[in-house]
Backbone as CSV, one residue per row, in Angstrom:
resi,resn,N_x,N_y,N_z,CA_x,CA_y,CA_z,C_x,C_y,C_z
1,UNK,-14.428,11.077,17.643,-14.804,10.266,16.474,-13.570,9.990,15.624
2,UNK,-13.434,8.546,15.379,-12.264,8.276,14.564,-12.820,8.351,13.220
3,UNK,-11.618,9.388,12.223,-12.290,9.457,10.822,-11.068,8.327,10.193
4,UNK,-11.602,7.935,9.414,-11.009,7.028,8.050,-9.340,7.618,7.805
5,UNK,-8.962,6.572,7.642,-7.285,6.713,7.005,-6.867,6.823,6.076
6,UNK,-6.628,7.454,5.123,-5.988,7.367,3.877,-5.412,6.783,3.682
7,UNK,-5.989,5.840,2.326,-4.739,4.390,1.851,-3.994,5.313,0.478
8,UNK,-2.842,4.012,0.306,-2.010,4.575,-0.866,-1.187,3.069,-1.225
9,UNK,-1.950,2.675,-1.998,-1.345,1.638,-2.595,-0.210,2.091,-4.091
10,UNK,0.433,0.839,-3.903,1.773,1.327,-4.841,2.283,-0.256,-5.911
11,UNK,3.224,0.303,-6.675,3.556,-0.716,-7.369,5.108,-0.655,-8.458
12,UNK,5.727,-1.218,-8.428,6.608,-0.831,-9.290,7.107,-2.376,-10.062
13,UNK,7.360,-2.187,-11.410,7.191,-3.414,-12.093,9.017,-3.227,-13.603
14,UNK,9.397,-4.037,-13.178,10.426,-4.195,-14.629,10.498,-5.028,-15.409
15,UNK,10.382,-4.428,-17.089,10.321,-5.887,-17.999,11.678,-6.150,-17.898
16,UNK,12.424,-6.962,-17.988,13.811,-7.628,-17.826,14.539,-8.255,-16.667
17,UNK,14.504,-7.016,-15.671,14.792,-6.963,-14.326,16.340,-7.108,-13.773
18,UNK,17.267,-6.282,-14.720,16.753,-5.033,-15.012,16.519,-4.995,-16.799
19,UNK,16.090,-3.911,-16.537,14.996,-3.512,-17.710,14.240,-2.300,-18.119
20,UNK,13.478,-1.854,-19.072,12.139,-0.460,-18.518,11.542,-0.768,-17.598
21,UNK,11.880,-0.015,-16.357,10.874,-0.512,-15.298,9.987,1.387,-15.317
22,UNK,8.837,1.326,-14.784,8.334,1.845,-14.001,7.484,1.739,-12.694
23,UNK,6.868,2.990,-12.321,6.402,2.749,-11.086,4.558,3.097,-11.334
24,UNK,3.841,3.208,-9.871,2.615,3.715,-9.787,2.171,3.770,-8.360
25,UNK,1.308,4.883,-8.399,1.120,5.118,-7.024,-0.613,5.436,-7.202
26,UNK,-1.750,4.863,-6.012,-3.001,5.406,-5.717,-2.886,5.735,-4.717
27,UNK,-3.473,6.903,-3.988,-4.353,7.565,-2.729,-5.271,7.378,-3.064
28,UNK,-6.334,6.916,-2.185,-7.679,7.052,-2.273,-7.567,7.874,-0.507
29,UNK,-8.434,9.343,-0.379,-8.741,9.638,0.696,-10.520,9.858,0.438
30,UNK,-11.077,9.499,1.861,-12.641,9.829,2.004,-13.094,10.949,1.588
31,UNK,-14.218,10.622,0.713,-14.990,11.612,0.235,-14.403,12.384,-1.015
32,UNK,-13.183,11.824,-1.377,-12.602,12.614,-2.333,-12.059,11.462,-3.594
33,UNK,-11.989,11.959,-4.679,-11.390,11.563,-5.807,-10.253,10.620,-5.893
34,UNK,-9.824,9.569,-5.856,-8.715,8.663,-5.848,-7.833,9.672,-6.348
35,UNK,-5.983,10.329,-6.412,-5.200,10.737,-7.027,-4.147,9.922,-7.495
36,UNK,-3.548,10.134,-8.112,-2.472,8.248,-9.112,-1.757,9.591,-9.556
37,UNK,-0.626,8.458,-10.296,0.502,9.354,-10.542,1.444,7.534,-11.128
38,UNK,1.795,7.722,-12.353,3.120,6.178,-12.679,3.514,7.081,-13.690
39,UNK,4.974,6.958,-13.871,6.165,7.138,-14.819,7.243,6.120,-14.949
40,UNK,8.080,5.775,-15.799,8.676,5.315,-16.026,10.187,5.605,-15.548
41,UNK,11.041,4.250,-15.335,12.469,4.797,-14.827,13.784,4.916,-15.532
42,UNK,13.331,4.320,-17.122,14.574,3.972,-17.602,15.167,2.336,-17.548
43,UNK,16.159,2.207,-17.052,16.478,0.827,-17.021,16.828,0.769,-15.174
44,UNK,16.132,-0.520,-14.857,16.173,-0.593,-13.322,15.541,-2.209,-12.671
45,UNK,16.006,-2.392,-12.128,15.191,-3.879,-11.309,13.472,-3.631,-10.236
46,UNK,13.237,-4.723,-10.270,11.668,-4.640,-9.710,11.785,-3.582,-8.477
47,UNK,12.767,-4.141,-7.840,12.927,-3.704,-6.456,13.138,-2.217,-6.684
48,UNK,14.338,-1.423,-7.326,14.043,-0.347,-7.145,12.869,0.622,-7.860
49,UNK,12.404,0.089,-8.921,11.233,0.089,-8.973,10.029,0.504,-7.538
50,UNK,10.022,-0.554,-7.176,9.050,-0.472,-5.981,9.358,0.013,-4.449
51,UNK,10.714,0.287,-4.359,11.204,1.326,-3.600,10.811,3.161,-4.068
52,UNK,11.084,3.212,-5.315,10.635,4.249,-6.343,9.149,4.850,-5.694
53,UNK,8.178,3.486,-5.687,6.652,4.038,-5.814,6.594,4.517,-4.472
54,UNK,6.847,4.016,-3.290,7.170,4.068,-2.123,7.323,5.251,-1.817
55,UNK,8.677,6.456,-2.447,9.226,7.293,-2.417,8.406,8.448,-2.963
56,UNK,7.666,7.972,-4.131,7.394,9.177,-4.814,5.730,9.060,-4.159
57,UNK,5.126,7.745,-3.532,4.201,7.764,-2.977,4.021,8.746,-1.642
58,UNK,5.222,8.743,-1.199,5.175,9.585,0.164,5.385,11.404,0.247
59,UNK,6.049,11.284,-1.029,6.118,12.852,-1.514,4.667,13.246,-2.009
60,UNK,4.078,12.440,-2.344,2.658,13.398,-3.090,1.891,13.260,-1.926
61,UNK,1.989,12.209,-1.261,1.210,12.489,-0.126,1.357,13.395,0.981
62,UNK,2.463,13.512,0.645,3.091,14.715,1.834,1.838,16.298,0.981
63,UNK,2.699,16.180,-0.282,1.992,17.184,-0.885,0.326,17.648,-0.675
64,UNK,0.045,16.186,-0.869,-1.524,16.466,-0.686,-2.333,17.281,1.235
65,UNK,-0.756,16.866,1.766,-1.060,17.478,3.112,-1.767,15.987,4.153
66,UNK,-1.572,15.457,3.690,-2.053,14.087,4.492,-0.890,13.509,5.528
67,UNK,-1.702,13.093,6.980,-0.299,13.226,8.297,-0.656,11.634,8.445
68,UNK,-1.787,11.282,8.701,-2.057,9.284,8.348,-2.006,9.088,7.330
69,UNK,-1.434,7.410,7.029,-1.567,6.703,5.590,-1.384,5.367,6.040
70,UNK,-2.465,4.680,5.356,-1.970,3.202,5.123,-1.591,2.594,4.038
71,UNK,-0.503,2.461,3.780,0.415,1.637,2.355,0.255,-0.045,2.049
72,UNK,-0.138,0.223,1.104,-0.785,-1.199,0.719,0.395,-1.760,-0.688
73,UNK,1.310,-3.102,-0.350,2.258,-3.349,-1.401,2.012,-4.372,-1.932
74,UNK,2.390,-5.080,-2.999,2.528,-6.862,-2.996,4.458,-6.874,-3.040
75,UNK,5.180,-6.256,-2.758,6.325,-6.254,-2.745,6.223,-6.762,-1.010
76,UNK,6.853,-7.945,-1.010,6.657,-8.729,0.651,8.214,-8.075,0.910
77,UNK,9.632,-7.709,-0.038,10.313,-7.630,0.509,10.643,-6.455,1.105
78,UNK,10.045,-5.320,-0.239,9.967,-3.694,0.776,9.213,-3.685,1.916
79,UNK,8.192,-4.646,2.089,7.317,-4.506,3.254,8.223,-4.780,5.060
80,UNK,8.855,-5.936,4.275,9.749,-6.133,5.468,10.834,-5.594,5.891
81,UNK,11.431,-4.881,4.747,12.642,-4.031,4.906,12.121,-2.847,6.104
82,UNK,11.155,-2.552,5.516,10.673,-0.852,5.813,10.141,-1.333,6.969
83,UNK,9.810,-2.668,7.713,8.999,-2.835,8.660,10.190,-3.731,10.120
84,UNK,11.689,-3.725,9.642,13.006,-3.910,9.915,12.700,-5.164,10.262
85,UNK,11.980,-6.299,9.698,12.206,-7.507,9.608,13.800,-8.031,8.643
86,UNK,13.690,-7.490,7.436,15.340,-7.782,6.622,15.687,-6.725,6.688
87,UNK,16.965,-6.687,6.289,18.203,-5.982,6.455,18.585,-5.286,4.996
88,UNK,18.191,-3.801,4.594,18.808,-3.473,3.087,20.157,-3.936,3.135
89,UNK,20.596,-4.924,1.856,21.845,-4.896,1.619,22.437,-4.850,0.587
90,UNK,21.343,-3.984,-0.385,21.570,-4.204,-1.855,21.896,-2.430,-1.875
91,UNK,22.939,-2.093,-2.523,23.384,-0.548,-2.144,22.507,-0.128,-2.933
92,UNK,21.865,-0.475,-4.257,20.990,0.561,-5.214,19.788,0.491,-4.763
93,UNK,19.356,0.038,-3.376,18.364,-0.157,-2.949,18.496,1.088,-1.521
94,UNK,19.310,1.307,-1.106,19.759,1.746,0.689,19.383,2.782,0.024
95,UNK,20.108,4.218,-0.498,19.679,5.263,-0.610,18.020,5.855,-0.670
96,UNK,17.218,5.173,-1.582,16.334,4.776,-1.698,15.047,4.577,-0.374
97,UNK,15.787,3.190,0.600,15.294,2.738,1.828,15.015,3.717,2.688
98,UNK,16.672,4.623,2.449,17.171,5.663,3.488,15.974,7.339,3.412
99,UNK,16.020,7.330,1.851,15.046,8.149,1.552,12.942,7.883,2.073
100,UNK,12.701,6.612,2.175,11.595,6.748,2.285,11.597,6.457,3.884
101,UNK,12.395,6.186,4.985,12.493,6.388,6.279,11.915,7.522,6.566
102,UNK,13.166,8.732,6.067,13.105,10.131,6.119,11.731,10.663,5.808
103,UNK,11.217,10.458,4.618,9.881,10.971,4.469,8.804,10.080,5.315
104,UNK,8.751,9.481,5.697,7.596,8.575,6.754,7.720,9.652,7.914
105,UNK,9.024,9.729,8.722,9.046,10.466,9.794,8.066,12.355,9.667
106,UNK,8.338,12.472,8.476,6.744,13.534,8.448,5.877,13.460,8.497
107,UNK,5.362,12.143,8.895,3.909,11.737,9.154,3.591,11.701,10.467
108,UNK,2.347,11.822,10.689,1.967,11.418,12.347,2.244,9.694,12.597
109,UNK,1.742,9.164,11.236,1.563,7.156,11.561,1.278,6.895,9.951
110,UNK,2.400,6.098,9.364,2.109,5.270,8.651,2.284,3.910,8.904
111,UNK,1.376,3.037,8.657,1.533,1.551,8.499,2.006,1.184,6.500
112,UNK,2.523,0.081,6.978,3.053,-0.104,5.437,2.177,-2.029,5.669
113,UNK,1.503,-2.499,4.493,1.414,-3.692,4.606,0.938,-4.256,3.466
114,UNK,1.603,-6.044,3.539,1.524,-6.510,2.444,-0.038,-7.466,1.869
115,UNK,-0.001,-7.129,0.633,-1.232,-7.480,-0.130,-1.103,-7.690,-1.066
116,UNK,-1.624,-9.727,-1.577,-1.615,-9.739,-3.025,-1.602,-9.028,-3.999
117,UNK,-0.934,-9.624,-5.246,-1.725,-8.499,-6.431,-3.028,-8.565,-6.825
118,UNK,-3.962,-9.437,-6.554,-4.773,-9.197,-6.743,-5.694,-7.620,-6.093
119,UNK,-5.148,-7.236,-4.979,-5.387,-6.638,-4.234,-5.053,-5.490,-4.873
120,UNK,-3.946,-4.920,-5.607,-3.065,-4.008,-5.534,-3.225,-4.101,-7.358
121,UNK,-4.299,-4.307,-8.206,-4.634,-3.941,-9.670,-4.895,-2.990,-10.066
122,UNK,-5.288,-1.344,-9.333,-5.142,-0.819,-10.181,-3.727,0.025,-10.275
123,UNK,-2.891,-0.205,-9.212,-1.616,0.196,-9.001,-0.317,-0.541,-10.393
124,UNK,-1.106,-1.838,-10.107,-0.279,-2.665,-11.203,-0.778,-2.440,-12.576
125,UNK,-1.670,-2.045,-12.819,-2.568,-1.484,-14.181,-1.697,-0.119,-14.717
126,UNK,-1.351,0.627,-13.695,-1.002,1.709,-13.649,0.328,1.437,-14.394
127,UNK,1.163,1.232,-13.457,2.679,0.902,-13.920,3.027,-0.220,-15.415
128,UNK,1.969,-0.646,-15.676,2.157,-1.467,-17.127,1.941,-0.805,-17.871
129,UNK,0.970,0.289,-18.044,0.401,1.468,-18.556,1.794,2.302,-19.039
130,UNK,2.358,2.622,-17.828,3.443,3.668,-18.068,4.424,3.128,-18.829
131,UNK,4.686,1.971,-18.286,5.933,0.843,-20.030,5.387,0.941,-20.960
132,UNK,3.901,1.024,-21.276,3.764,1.049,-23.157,3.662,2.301,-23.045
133,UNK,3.703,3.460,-22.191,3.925,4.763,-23.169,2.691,5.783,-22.995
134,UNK,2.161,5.313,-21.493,1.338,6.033,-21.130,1.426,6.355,-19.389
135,UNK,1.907,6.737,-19.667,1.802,7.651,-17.708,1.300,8.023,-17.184
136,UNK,0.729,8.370,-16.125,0.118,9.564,-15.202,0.867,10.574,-14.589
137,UNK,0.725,11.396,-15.121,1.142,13.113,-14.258,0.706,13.066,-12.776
138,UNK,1.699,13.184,-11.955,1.434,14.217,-10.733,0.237,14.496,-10.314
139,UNK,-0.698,13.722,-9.552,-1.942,14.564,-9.409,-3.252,14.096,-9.938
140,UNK,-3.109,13.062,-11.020,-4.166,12.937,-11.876,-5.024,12.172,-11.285
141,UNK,-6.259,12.333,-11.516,-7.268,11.709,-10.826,-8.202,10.487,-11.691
142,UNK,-8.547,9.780,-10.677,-9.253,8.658,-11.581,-10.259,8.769,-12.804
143,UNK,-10.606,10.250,-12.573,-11.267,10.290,-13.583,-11.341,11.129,-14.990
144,UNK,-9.650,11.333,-15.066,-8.749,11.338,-15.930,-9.253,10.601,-17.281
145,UNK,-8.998,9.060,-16.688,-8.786,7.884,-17.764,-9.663,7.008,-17.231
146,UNK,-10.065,6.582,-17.942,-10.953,4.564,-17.603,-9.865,3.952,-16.998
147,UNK,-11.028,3.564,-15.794,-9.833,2.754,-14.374,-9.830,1.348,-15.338
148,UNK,-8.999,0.668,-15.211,-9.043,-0.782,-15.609,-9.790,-1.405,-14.549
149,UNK,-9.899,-3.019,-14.867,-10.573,-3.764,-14.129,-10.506,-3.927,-12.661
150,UNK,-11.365,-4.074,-12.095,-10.765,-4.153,-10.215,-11.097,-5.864,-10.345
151,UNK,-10.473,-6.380,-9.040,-10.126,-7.539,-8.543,-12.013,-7.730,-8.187
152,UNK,-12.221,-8.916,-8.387,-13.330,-9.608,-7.581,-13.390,-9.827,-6.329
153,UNK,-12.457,-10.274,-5.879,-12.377,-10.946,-4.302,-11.028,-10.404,-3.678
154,UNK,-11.330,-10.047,-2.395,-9.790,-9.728,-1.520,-9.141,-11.210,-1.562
155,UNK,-8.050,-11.056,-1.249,-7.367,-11.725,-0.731,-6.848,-12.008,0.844
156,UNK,-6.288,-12.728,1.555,-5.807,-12.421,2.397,-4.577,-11.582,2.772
157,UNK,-4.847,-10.956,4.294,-3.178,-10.050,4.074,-2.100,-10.879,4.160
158,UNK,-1.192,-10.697,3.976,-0.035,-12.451,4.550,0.853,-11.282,5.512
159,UNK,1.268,-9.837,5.721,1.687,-9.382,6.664,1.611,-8.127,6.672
160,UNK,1.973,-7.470,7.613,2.404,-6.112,8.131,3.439,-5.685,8.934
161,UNK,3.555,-4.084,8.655,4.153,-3.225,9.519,3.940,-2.818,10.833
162,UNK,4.476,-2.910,11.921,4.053,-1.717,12.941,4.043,-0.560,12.446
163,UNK,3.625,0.434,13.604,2.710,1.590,13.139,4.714,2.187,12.770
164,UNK,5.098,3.005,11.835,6.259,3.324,11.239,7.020,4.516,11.987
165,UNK,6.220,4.948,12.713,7.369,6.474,13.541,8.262,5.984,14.306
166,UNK,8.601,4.679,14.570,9.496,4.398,15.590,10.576,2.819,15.039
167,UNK,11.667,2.675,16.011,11.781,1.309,15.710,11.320,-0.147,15.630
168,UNK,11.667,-0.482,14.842,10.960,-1.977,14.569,10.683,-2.856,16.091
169,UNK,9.403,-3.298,15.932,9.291,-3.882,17.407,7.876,-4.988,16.953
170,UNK,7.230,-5.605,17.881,6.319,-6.675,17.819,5.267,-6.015,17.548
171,UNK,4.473,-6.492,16.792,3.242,-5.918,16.608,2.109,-6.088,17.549
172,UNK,1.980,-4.407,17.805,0.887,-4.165,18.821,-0.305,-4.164,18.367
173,UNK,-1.199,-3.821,19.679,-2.264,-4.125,19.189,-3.026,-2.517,18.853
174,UNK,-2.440,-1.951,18.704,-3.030,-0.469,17.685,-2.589,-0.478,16.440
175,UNK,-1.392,-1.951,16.077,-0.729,-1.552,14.315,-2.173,-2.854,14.019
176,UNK,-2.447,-3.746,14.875,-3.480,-4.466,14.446,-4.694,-3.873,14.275
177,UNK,-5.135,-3.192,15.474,-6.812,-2.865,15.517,-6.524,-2.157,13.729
178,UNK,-5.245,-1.018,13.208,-5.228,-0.223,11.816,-5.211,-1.337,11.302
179,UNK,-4.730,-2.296,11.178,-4.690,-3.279,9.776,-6.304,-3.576,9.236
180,UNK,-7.102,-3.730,10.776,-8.495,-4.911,10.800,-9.058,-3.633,9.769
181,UNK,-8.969,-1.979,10.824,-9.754,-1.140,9.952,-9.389,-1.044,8.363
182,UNK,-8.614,-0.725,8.288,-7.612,-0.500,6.911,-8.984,-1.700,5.713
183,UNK,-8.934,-2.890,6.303,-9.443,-3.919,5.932,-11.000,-3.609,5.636
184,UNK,-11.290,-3.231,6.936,-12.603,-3.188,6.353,-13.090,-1.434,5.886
185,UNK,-12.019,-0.661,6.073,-12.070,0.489,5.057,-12.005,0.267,2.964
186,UNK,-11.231,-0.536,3.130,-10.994,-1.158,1.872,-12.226,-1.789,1.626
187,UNK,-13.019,-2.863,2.049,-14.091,-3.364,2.039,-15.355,-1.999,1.622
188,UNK,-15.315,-1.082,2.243,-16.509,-0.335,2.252,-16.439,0.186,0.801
189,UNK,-15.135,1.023,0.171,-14.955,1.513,-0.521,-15.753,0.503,-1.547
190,UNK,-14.967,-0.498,-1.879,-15.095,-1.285,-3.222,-17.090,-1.423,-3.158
191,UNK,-17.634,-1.684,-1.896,-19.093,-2.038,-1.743,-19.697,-0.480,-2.423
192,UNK,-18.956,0.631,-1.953,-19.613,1.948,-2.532,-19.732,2.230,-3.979
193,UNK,-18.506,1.574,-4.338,-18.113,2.267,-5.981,-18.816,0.792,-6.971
194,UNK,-19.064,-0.398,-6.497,-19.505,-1.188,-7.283,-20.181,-1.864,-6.517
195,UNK,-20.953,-2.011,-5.513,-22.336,-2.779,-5.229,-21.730,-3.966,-3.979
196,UNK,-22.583,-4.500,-3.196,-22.225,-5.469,-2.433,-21.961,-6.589,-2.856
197,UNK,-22.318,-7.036,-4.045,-22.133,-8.107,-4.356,-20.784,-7.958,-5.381
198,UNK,-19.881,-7.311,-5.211,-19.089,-7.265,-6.175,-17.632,-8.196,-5.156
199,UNK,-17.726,-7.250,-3.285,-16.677,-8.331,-2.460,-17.669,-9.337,-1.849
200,UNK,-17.372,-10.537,-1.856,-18.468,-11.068,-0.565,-17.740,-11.056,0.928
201,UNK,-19.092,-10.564,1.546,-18.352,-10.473,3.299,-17.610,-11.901,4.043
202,UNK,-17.760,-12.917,3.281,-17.208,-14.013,3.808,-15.456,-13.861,3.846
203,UNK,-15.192,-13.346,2.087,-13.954,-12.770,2.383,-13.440,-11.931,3.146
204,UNK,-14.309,-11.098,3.696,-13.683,-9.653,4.256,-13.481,-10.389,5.481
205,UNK,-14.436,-11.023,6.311,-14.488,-11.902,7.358,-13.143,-12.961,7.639
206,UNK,-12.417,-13.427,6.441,-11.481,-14.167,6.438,-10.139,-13.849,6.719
207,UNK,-10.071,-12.306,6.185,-9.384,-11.442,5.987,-8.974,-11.021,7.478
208,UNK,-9.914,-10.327,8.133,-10.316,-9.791,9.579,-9.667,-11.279,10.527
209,UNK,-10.305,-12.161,10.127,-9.740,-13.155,11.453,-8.421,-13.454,11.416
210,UNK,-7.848,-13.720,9.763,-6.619,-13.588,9.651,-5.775,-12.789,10.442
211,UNK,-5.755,-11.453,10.537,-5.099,-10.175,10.910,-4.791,-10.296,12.711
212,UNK,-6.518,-10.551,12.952,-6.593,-10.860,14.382,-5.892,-12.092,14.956
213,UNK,-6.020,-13.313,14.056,-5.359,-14.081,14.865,-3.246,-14.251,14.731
214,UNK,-3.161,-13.334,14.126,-1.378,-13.130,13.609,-1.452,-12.288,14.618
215,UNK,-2.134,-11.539,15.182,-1.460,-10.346,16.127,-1.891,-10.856,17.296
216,UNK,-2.579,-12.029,17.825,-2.684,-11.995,19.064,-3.420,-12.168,19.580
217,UNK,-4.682,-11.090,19.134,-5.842,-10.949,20.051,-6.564,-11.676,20.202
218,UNK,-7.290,-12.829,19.609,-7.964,-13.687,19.777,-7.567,-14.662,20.766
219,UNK,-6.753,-14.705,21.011,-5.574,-15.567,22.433,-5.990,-14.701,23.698
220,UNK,-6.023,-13.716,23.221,-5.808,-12.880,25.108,-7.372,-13.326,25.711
221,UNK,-6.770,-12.920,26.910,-8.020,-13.284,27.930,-8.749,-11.956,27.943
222,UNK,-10.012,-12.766,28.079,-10.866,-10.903,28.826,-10.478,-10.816,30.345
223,UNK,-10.234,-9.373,30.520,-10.021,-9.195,32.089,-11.194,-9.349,32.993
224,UNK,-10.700,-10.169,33.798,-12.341,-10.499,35.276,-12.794,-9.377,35.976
């Protein structure tokens, strides 16, 4: 029996750019309490910012003891860095890059993939939070504080990672079949915590064919 994956959406945001930036990080794992965590960096650009959430996303998750994760960004360019589509070439960025490599490889499989902001609100709720002067500690759970507003409607994904323990290569069809689930894991959640009518399945459906038809499968033949 395949159990559910732990997502961990992230976010890192700077007023200026550079500027006060901070970061924010959600886990949501099954059956359990969403955990968050945003602080602030001082003065810094979006990017390391959102390299930041990345980093400190993979340390608490390590912490929490979790060996799957699916990473959910609207940062398209960490997505591609980390997924060796571009090339780090910004040095206050490499250490950083270099650091969240290292911590992925303690995982059994992370996928990293990209998702509007609409998608990724309460991560971005989070990190605006922490610029006026309110943070989350290490650990804190959603029901800490009043979640801000969630998104109405998914969006589509516009890309992904292969599965992350290895080098960059074409996307197979096991980093796809995780994206479709990921998708409609995300789907279930939001239907649990606020009602069916809060996503409509037409989106989730849009979403799903999307994924499927970028990776392939809808092209292949069935075998005779």
């Amino acid at each position: 029996m395949n159990h559910p994956i732990p997502t961990m959406h992230i976010d890192g945001g700077s007023r200026g750019n550079p500027g006060l930036a901070a970061y924010a990080v959600v886990i949501a794992r099954p059956g359990e309490p969403p955990v968050e965590e945003a602080e602030t960096l001082g003065t810094a650009t979006n990017n390391v910012a959102e390299y930041t959430a990345l980093v400190r996303g993979l340390e608490l998750a390590a912490e929490l003891g979790l060996k799957r994760l699916n990473v959910f960004s609207d940062s398209e360019l960490l997505v591609k860095q980390m997924g060796g589509q571009y090339r780090v070439k910004n040095m206050d960025l490499l250490p950083l890059y270099e650091e969240a490599k290292r911590l992925r490889r303690g995982f059994d499989a992370v996928s990293i993939t990209h998702v509007r902001r609409e998608l990724n609100k309460r991560a971005d709720a989070l990190c605006n939070l922490a610029m006026d002067g309110k943070p989350r500690k290490r650990g804190a759970t959603v029901g800490d504080a009043p979640a801000p507003p969630q998104p109405d409607d998914p969006e589509p994904v516009r890309s992904s990672s292969a599965l992350a323990n290895g080098p960059a290569q074409a996307v197979t069809d096991h980093a796809v079949r995780g994206d479709a689930l990921a998708i409609l894991q995300s789907a279930a959640q939001a239907w649990a915590s606020r009602g069916l009518g809060a996503v409509p399945v037409e989106a989730v459906w849009e979403q799903l064919w999307s994924v499927l038809d970028e990776g392939g499968v809808l092209k292949k033949k069935k075998p005779k």
